[in-house]
C-alpha positions in Angstrom: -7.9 -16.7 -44.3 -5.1 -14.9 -44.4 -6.7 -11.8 -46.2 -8.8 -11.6 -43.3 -6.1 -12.0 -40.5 -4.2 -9.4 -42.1 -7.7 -6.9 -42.0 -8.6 -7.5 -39.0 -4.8 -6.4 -37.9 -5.2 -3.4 -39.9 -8.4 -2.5 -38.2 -7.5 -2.7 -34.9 -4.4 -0.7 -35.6 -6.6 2.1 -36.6 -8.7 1.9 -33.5 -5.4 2.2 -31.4 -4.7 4.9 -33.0 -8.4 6.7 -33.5 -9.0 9.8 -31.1 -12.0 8.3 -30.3 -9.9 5.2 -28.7 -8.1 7.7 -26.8 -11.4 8.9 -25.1 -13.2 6.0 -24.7 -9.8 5.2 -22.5 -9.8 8.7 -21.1 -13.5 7.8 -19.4 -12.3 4.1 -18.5 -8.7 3.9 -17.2 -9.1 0.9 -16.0 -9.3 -0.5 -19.6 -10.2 -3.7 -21.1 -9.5 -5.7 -17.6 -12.7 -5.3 -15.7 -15.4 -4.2 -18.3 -18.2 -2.8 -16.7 -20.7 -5.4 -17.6 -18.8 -8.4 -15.7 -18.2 -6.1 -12.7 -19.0 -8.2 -9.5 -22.3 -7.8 -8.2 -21.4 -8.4 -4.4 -18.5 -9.0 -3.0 -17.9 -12.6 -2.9 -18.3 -12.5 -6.4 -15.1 -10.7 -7.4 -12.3 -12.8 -9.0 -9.4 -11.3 -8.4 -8.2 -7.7 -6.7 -8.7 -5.5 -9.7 -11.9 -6.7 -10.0 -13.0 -4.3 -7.5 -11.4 -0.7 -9.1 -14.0 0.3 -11.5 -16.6 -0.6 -8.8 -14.0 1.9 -6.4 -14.2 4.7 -9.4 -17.6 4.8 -9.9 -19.0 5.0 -6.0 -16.1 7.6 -5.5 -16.5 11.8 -6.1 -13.7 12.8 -8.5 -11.6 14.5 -5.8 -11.8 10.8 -3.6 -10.3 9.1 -6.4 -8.1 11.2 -7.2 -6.8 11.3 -3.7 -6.2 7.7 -3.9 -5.5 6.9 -7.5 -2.5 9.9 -7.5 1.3 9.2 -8.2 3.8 12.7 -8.7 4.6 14.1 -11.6 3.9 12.4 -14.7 3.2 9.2 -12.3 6.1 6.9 -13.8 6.5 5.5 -10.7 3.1 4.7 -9.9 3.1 2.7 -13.1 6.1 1.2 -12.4 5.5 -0.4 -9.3 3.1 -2.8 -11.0 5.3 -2.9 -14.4 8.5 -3.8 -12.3 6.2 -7.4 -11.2 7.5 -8.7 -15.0 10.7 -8.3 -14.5 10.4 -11.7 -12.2 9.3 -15.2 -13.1 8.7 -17.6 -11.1 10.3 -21.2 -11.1 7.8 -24.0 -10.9 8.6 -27.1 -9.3 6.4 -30.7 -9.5 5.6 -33.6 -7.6 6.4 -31.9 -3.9 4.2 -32.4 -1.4 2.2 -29.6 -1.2 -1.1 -30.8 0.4 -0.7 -28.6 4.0 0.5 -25.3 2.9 1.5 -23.0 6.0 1.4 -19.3 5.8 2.1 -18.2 9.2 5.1 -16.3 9.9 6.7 -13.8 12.8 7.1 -10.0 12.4 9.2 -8.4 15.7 8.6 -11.3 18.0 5.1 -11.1 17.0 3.1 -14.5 15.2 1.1 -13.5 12.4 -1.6 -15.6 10.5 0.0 -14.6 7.2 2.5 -12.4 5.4 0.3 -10.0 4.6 -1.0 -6.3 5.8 -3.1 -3.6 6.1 -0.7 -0.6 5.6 -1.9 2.9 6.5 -4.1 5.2 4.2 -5.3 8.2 5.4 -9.0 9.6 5.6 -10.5 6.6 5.1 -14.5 7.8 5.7 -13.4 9.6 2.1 -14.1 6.2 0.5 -16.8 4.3 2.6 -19.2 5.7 5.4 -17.2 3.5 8.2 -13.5 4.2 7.1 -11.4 2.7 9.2 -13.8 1.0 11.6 -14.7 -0.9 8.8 -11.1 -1.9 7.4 -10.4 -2.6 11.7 -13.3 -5.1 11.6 -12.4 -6.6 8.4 -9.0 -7.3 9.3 -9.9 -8.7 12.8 -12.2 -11.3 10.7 -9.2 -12.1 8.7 -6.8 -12.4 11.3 -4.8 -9.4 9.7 -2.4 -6.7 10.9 -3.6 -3.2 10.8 -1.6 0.2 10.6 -3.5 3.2 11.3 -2.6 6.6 9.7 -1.7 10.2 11.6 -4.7 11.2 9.2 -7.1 8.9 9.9 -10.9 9.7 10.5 -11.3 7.7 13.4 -9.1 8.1 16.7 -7.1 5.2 17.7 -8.8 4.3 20.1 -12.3 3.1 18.6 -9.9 1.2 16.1 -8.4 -0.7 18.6 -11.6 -1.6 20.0 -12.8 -2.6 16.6 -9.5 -4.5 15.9 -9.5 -6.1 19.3 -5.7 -5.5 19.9 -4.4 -1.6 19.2 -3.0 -1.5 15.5 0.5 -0.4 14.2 0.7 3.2 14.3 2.2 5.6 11.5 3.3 9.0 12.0 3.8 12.0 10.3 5.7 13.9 12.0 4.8 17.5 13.4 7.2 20.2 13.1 7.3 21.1 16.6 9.1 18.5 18.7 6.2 19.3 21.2 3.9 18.2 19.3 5.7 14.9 18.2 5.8 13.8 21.9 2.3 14.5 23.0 1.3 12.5 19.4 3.7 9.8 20.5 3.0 9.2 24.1 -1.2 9.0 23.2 -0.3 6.3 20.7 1.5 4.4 23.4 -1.2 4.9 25.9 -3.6 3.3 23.4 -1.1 0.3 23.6 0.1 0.4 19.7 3.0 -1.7 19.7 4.9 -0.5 16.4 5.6 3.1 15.5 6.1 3.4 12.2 7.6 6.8 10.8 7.1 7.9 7.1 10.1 10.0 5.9 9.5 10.2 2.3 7.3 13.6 2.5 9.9 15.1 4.4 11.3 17.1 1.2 7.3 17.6 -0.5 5.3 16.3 -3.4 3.8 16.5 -6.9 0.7 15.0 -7.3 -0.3 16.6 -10.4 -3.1 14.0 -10.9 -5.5 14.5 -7.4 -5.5 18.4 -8.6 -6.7 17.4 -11.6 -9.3 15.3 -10.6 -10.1 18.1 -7.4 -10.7 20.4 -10.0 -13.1 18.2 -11.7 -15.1 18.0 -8.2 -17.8 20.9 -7.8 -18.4 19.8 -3.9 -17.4 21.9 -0.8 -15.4 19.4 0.4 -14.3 21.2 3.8 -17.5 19.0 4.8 -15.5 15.9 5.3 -11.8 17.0 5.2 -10.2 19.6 7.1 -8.9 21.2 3.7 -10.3 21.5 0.1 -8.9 20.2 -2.8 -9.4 23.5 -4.0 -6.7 25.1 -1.4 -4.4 22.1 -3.8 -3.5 18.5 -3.4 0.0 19.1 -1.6 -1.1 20.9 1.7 0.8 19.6 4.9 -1.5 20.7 7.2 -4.1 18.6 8.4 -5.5 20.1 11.4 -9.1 19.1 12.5 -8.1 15.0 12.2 -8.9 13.6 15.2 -5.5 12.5 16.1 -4.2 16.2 15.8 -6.4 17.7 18.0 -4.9 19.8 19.7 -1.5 20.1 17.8 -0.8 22.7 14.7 -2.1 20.1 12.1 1.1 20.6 10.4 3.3 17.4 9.4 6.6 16.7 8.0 9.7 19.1 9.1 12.0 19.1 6.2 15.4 19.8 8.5 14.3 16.3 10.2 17.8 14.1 9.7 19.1 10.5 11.3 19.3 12.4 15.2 15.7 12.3 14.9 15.2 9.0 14.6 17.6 8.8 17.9 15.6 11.2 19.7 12.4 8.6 18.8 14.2 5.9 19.8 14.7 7.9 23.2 11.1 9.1 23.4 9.4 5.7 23.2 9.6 2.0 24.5 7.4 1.0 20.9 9.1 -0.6 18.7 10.5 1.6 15.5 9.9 1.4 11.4 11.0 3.4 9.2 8.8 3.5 6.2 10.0 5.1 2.9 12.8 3.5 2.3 14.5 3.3 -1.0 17.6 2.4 -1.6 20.3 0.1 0.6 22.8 3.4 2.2 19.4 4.3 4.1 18.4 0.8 5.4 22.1 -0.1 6.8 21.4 3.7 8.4 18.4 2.3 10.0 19.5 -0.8 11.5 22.5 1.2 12.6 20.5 3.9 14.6 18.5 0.9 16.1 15.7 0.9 14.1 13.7 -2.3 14.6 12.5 -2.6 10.7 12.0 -0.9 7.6 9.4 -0.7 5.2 10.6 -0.5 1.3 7.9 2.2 -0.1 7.7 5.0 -2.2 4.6 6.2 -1.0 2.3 4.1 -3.4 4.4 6.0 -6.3 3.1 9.1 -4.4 6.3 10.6 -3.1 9.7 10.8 -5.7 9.6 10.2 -9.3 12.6 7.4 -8.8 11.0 5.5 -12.0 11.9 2.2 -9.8 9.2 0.0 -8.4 9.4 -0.9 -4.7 9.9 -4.8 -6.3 13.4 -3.8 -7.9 14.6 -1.6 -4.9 13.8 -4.7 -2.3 16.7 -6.5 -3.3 19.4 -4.2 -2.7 17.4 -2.9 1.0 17.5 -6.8 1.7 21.4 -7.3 0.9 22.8 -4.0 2.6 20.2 -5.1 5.8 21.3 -8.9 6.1 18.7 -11.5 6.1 17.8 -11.4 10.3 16.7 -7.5 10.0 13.0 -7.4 9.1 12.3 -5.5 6.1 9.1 -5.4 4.7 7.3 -3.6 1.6 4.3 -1.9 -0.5 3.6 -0.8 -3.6 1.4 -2.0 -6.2 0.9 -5.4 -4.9 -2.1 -7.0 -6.6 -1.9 -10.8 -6.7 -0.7 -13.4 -4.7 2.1 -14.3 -7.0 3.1 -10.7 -6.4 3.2 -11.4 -2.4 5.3 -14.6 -3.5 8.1 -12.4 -5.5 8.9 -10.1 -2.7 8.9 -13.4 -0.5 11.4 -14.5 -2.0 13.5 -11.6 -2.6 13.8 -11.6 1.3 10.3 -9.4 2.7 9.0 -10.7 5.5 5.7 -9.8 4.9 4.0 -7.2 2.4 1.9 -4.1 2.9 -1.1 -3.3 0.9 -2.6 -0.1 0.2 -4.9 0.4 -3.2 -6.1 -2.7 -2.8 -8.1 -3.4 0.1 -9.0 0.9 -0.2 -10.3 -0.5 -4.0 -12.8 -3.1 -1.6 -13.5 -0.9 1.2 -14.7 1.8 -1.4 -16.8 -0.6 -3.3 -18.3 -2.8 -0.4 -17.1 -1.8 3.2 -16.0 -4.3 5.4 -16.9 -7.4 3.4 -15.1 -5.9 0.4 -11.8 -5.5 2.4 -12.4 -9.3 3.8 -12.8 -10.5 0.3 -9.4 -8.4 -0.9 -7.7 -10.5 1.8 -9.0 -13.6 0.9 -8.2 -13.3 -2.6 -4.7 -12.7 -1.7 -4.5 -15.5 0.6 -5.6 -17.8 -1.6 -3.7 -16.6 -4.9 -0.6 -17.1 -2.1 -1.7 -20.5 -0.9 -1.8 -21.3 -4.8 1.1 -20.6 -5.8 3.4 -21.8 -3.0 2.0 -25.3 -4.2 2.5 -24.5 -7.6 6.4 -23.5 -6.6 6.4 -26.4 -4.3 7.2 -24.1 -1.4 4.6 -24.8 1.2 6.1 -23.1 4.1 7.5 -19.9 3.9 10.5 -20.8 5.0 11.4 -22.6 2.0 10.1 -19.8 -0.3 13.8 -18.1 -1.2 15.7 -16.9 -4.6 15.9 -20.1 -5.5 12.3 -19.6 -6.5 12.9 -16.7 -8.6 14.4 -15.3 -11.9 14.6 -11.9 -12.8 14.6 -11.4 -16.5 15.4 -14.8 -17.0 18.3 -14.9 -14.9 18.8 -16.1 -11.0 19.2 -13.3 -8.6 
């Protein structure tokens, strides 16, 4: 028996090691997790979040999914924000009673059905037909918060009509302060309540993996994007998108600095976010210059090589902040015990970007509505399985990191 333990060892360390290994994971990234023959056939059939990538990878062109599957440079950080989940464990508690579980919460004044939203991705017709309109519809079914993208490929206003309420709007800023307010003041005709200004392109990017996979795509693709991967992944200009018209196209001045944000402040009456946060200096910057939140990010891994995942940076933006300044975060959130970590570090409420882009790709709408459901639920679960059923009792009490209490 032991003979045969001890071959069966030596045999699958050869396969780890054989070049053929190497390919087969070359042409399946996704590896062992979702094999292709137990990939859901609709929807409703998915178990979990991942569940839905290799059906997003095989509907998409290379140059889509490479778009969206991207980090910079050697994509450490990308990797990291899922890797950094481990470094947290979660403490169980028994015999609590856990039979009405509440997941409703409060984001600027604002109730919310649960701690979880839609956070902006960009070009979202790249991955389904009905971009946006369909990610608006799902998360009016769900009950869910939508932020809308500069870049998006529908204007702001069918979304709203297709959310029922105007969403959360990020911007990327235009160079020309001209251009910022005529930007600004449409999105607050439209009635979006929340700005929310990414600042972690303001200094450029890397991503070495969507110009790989662009050059992998044969297509024209000036079809359906205002540039072609082939002019390169890292192009700040995105004129043609239809909130842009009108302006350059051009996005992210790189002299931009903390009077900016005061000049926003002075430009607007919505309420302010910073998103792109990544370490605690910036965030007590924020809430000094009268920001009204901040978002802990890092770009989906797709702006600075930091190596840190946005899990590991949320506890220092959370102390230097205080616990009564929102902060919220993204980056690589894929289960509901994920949701639960950050939770309890101090978020109050969690962004997702991958994730319901994996669904939309796959199956519209109704794959975005089942992302969220499976989150919900995964959520619900393990609140009871902490013994946490209200948010409010979900705090670092629930939580080790590395073993330890934080």
């Amino acid at each position: 028996m032991s003979y045969h333990l001890s071959a069966r060892r030596e045999f699958l360390r050869f396969l780890a090691a054989s070049p053929l290994a190497a390919q087969a994971l070359a042409q399946n990234p996704t590896g062992p997790y979702t094999p292709a023959y137990m990939a859901p056939a609709s929807a409703k059939d998915a178990l979990d979040v991942m569940d839905f990538e290799p059906l997003a990878r095989k509907a998409l062109p290379p140059a889509h999914w490479g778009y969206m599957a991207t980090g910079v440079d050697d994509d450490l950080t990308l990797n990291m924000n899922r890797e950094a989940f481990h470094h947290y464990q979660l403490r169980a508690r028994r015999l609590v009673d856990v039979a009405a579980v509440d997941l409703k919460t409060e984001v600027l004044g604002v109730p919310w059905d649960m701690p979880i939203y839609i956070s902006a991705v960009g070009s979202q017709r790249a991955f389904h037909p009905q971009g946006e309109l369909a990610t608006a519809r799902a998360a009016k079914a769900k009950k869910a918060m939508q932020m809308l993208s500069t870049t998006t490929s529908t204007p702001v206003e069918e979304v709203a009509k297709a959310l029922g309420r105007p969403p959360w709007f990020q911007l990327y800023m235009p160079p020309m302060w001209s251009e910022t307010e005529k930007l600004v003041k449409r999105v607050e005709a439209a009635g979006c309540p929340v700005l929310v200004w990414t600042i972690d392109l303001l200094g450029g990017r890397n991503t070495e993996t969507a110009s790989r996979f662009a050059r992998q795509d044969t297509r024209e693709c000036l079809s359906c994007h205002a540039t072609s991967p082939k002019a390169g992944a890292n192009t700040s200009n995105m004129a043609g998108k239809p909130m842009l018209d009108g302006l350059s196209g051009a996005m992210n001045p790189p002299e931009a600095t903390w009077a900016y944000v005061d000049r926003l402040k002075k430009l607007t009456k919505m309420k302010l976010i910073l998103k792109g946060i990544d370490i605690g200096e910036d965030a007590r910057l924020a809430r000094e210059h009268g920001v009204d939140a901040v978002i802990v990010s890092n770009h989906g891994g797709r702006a600075t090589e930091t190596g840190r995942g946005t899990i590991d940076i949320l506890p220092e933006v959370v102390d230097a902040v205080g616990p009564q300044f929102p902060v919220l975060v993204d980056g690589g959130f894929r289960r509901g015990s994920d949701i639960y970590k950050a939770l309890a570090i101090g978020a109050r409420a969690v962004g997702l970007g991958r994730a319901y882009i994996y669904g939309l790709s796959a199956f519209g709408q109704e794959g975005v509505e089942r992302v969220l459901d499976i989150l919900r639920d995964e959520l619900t679960l393990t609140m009871r399985q902490c013994g946490t059923p209200t948010l409010a009792q979900i705090t670092r009490a629930s939580l080790l990191r590395n073993g330890t209490r934080i």
